[in-house]
N, CA, C and O atoms as a MOPAC input file, in Angstrom:
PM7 MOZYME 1SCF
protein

 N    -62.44000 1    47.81000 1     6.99500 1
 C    -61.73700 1    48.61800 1     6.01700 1
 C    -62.73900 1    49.10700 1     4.97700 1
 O    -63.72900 1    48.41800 1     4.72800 1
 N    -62.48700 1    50.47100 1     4.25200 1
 C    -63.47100 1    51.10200 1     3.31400 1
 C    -63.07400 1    49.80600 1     2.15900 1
 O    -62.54300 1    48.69600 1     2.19600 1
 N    -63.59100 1    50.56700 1     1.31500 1
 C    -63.47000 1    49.80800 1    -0.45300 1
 C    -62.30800 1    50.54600 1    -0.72500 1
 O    -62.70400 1    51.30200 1    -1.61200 1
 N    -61.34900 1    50.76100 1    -0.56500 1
 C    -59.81800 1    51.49200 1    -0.72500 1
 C    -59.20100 1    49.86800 1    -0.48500 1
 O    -59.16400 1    48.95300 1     0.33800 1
 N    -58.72600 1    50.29500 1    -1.96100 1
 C    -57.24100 1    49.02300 1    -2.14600 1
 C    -55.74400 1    49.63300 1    -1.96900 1
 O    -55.22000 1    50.73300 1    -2.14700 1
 N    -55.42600 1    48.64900 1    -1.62900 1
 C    -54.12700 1    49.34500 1    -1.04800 1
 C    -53.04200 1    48.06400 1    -0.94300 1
 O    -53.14700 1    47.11200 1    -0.17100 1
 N    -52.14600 1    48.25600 1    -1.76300 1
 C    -51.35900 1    47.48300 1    -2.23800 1
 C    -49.82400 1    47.58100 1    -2.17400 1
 O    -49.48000 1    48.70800 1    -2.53000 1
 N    -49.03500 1    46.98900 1    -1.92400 1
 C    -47.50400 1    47.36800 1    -1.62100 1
 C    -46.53900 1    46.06000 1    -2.64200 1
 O    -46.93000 1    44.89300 1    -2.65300 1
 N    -45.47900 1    46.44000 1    -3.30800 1
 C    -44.20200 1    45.71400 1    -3.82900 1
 C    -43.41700 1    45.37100 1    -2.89800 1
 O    -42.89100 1    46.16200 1    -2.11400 1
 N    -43.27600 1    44.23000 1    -2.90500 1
 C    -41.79000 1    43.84300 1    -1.56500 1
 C    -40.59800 1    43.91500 1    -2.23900 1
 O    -40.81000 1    44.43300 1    -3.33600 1
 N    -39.38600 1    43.62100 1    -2.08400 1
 C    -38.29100 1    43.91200 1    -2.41300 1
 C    -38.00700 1    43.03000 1    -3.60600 1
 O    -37.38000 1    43.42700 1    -4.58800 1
 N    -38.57000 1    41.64100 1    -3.45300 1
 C    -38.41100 1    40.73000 1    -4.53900 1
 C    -39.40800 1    40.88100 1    -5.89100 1
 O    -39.41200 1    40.08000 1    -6.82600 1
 N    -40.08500 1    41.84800 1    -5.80700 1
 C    -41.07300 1    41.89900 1    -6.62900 1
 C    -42.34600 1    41.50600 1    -6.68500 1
 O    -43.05100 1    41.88400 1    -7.62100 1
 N    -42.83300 1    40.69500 1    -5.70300 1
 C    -43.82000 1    40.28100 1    -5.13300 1
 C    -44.98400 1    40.90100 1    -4.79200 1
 O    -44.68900 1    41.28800 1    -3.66100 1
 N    -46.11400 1    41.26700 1    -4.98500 1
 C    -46.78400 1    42.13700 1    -5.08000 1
 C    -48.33000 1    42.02500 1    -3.81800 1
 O    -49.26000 1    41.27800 1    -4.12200 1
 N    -48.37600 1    42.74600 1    -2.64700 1
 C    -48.97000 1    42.39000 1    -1.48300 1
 C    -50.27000 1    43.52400 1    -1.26300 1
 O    -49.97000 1    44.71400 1    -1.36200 1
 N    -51.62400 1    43.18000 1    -0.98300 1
 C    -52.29000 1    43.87600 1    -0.94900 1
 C    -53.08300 1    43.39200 1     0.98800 1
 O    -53.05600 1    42.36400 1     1.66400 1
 N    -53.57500 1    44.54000 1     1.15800 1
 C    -54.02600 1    44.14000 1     2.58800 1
 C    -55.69800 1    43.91300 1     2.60800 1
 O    -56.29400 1    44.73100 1     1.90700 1
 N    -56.24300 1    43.27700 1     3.05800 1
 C    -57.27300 1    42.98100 1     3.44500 1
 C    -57.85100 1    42.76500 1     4.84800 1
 O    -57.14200 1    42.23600 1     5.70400 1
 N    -59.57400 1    43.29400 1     5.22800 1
 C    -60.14600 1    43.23300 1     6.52300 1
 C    -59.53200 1    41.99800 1     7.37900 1
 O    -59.46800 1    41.08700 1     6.55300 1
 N    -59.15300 1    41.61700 1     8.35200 1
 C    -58.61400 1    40.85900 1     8.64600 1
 C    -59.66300 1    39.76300 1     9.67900 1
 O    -60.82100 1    40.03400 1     9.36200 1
 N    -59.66300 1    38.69700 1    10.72800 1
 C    -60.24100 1    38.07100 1    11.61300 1
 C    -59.64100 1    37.66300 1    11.87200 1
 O    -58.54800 1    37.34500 1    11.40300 1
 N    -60.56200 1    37.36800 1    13.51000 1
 C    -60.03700 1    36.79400 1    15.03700 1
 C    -59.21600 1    37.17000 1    15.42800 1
 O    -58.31200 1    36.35800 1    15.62500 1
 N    -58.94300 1    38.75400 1    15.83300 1
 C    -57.89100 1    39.11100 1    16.45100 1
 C    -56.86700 1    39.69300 1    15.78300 1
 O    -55.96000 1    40.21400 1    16.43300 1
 N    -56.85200 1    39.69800 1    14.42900 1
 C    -55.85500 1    40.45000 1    13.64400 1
 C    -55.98800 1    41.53300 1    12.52000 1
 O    -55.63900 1    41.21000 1    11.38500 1
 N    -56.58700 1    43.10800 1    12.80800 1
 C    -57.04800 1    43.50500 1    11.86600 1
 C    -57.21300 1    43.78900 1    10.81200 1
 O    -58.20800 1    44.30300 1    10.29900 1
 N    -55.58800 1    43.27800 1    10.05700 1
 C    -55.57000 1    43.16100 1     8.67500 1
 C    -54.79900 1    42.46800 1     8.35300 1
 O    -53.70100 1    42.41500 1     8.90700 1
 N    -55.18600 1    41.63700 1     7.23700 1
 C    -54.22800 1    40.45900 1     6.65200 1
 C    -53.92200 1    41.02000 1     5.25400 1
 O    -54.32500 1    41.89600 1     4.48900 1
 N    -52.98300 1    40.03700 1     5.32800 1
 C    -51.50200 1    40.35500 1     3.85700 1
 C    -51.77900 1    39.26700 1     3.24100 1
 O    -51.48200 1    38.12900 1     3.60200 1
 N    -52.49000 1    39.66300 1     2.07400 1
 C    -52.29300 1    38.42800 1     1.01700 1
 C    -51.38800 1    38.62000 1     0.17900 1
 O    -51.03800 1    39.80000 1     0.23100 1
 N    -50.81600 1    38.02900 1    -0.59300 1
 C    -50.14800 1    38.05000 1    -1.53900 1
 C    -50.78400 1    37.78100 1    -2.95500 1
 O    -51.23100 1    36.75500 1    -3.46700 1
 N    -50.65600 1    39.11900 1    -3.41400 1
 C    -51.54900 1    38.58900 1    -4.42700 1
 C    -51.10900 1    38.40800 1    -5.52900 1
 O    -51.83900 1    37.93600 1    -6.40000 1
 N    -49.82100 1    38.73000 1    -5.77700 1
 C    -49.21000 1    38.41300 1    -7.27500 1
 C    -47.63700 1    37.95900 1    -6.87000 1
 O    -46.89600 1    38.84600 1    -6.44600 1
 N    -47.07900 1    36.46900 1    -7.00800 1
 C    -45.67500 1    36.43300 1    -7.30300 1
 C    -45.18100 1    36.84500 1    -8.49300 1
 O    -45.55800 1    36.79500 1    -9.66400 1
 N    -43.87800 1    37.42900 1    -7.67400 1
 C    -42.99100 1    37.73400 1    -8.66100 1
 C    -42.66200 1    36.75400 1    -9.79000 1
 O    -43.18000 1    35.67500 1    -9.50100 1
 N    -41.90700 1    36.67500 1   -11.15100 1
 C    -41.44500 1    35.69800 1   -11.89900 1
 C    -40.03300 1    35.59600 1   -10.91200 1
 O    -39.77600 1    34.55800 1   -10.30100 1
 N    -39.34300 1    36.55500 1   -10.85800 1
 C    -37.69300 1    36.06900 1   -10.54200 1
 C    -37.58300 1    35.95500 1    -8.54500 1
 O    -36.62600 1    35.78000 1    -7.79200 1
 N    -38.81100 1    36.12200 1    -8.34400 1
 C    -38.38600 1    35.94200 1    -6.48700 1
 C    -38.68300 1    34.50900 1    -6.14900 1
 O    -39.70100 1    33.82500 1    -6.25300 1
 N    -37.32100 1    34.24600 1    -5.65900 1
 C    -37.01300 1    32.73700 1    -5.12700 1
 C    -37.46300 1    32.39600 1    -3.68200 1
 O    -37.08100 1    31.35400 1    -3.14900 1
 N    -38.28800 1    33.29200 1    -3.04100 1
 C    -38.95300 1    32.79200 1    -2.05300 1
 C    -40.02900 1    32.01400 1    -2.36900 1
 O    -41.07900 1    32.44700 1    -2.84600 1
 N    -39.73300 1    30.61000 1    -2.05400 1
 C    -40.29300 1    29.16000 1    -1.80600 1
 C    -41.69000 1    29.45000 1    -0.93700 1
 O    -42.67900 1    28.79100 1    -1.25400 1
 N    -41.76600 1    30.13400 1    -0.17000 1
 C    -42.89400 1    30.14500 1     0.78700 1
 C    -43.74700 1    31.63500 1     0.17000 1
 O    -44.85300 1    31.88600 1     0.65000 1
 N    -43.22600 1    32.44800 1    -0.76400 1
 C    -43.81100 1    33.49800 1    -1.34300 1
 C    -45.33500 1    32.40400 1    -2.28100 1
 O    -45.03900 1    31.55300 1    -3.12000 1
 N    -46.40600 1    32.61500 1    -2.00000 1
 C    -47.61900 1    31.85200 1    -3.10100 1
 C    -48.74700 1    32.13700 1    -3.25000 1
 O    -49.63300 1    31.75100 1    -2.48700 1
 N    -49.04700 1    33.27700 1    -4.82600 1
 C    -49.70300 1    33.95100 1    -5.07000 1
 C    -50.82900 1    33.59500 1    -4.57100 1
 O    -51.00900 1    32.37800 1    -4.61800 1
 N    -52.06300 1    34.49500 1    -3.88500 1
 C    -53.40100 1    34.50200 1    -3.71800 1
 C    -53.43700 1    33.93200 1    -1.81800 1
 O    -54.56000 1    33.88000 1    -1.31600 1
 N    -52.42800 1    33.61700 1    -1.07100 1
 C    -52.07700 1    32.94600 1     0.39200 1
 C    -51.97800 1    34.27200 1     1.09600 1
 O    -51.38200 1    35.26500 1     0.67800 1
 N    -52.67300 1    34.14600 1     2.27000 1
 C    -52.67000 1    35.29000 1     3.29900 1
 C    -50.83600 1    35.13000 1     3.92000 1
 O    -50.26700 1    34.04100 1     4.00600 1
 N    -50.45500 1    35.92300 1     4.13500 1
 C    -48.68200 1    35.83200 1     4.88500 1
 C    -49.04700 1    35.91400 1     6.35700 1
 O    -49.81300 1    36.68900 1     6.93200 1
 N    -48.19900 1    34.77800 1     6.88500 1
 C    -48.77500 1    34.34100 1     8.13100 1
 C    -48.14500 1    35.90300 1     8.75500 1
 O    -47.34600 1    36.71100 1     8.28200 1
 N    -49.10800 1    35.85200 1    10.31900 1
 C    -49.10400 1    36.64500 1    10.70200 1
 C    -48.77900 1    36.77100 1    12.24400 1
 O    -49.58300 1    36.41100 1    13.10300 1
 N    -47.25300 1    37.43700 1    12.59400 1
 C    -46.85000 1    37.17800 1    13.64300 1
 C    -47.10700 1    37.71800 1    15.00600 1
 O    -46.54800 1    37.65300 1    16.10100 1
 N    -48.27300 1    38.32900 1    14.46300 1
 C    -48.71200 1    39.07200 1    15.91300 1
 C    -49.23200 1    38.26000 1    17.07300 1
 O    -49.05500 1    38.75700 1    18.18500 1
 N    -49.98400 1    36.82900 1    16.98600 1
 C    -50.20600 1    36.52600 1    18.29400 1
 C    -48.37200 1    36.16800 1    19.09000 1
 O    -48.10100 1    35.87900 1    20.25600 1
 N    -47.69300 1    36.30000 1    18.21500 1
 C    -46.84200 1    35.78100 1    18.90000 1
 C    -45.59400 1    36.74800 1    19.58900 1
 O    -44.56400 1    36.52200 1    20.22400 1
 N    -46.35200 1    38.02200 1    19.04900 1
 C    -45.94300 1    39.41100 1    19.71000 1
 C    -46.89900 1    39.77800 1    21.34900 1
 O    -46.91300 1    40.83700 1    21.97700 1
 N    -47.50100 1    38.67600 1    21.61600 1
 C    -48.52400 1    39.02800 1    22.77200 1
 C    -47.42100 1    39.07200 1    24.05900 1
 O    -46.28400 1    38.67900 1    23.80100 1
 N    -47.62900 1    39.40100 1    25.03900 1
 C    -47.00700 1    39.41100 1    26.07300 1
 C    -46.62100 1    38.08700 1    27.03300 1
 O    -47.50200 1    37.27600 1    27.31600 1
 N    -45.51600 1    37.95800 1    27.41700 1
 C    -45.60800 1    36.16400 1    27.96300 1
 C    -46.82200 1    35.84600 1    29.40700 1
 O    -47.21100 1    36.58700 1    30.31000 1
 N    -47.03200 1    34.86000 1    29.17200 1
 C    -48.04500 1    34.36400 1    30.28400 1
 C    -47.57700 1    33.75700 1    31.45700 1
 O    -48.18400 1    33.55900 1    32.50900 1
 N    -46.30700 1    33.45900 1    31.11800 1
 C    -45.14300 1    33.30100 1    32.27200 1
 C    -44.80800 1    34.10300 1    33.14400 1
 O    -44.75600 1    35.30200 1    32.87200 1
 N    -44.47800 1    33.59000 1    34.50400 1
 C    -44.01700 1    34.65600 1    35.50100 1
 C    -42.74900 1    34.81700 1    34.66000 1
 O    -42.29000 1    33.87800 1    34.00800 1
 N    -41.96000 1    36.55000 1    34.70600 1
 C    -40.59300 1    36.91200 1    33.96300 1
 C    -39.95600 1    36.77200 1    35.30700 1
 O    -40.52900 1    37.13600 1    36.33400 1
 N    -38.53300 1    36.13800 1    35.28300 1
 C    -37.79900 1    36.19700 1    36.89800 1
 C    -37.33500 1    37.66600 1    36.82800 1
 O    -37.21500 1    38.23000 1    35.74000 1
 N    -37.12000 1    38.17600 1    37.80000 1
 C    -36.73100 1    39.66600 1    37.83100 1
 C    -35.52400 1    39.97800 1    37.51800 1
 O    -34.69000 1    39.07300 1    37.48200 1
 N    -35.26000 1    40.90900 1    37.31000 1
 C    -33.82400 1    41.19900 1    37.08000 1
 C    -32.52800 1    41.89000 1    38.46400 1
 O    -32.64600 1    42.87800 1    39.18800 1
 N    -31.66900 1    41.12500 1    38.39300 1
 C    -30.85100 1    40.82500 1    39.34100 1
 C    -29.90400 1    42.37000 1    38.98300 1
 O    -29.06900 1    42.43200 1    38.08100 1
 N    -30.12200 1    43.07300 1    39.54200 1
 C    -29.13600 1    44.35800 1    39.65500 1
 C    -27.83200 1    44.44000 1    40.27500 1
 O    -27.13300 1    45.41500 1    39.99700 1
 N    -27.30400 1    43.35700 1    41.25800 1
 C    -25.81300 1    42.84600 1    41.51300 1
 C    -24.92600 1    42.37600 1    40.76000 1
 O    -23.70100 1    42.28900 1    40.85200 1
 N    -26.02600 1    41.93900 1    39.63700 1
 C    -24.63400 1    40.75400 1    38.96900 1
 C    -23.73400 1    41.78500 1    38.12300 1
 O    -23.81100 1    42.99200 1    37.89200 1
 N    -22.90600 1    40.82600 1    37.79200 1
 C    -21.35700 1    41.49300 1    37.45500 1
 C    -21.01200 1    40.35400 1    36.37100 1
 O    -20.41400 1    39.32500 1    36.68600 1
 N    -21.43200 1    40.62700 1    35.10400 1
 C    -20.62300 1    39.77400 1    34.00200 1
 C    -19.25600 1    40.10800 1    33.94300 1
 O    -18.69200 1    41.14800 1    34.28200 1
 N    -18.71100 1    38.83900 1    33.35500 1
 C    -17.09100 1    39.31600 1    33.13700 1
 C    -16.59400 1    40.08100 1    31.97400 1
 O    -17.00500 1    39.96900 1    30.81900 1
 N    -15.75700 1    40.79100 1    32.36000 1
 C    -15.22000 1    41.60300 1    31.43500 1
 C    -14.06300 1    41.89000 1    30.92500 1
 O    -13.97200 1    42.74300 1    30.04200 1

């Protein structure tokens, strides 16, 4: 990422800026300022916000196929 800050408000007031990211995730969300009145418990100023993309990866599991006969009830 350049030297461009770039910063976003969440709904609670919480105040989130993005940063170069690693290992696989190119940019991380810190949080860099809590709100006074946002009651998110897991909201904590200066903490990267976990990040759910490895868990957007594709499954490593065989998927069983999809059965084009069946007939749910109706």
């Amino acid at each position: 990422m350049s030297d461009v800050r770039i910063q976003a408000r969440l709904a609670c007031g919480c105040l989130v800026g993005f940063r170069e990211g690693v290992q696989g995730s190119p940019v991380t969300v810190i949080l860099e300022r809590k709100a006074e009145g946002c009651g998110m418990s897991i909201h904590l100023g200066g903490v990267p916000v976990f990040d759910h993309r490895e868990a957007l990866r594709p499954a490593t599991r065989p998927v069983a196929p999809a059965q084009p006969d069946y007939e749910g009830e109706n």
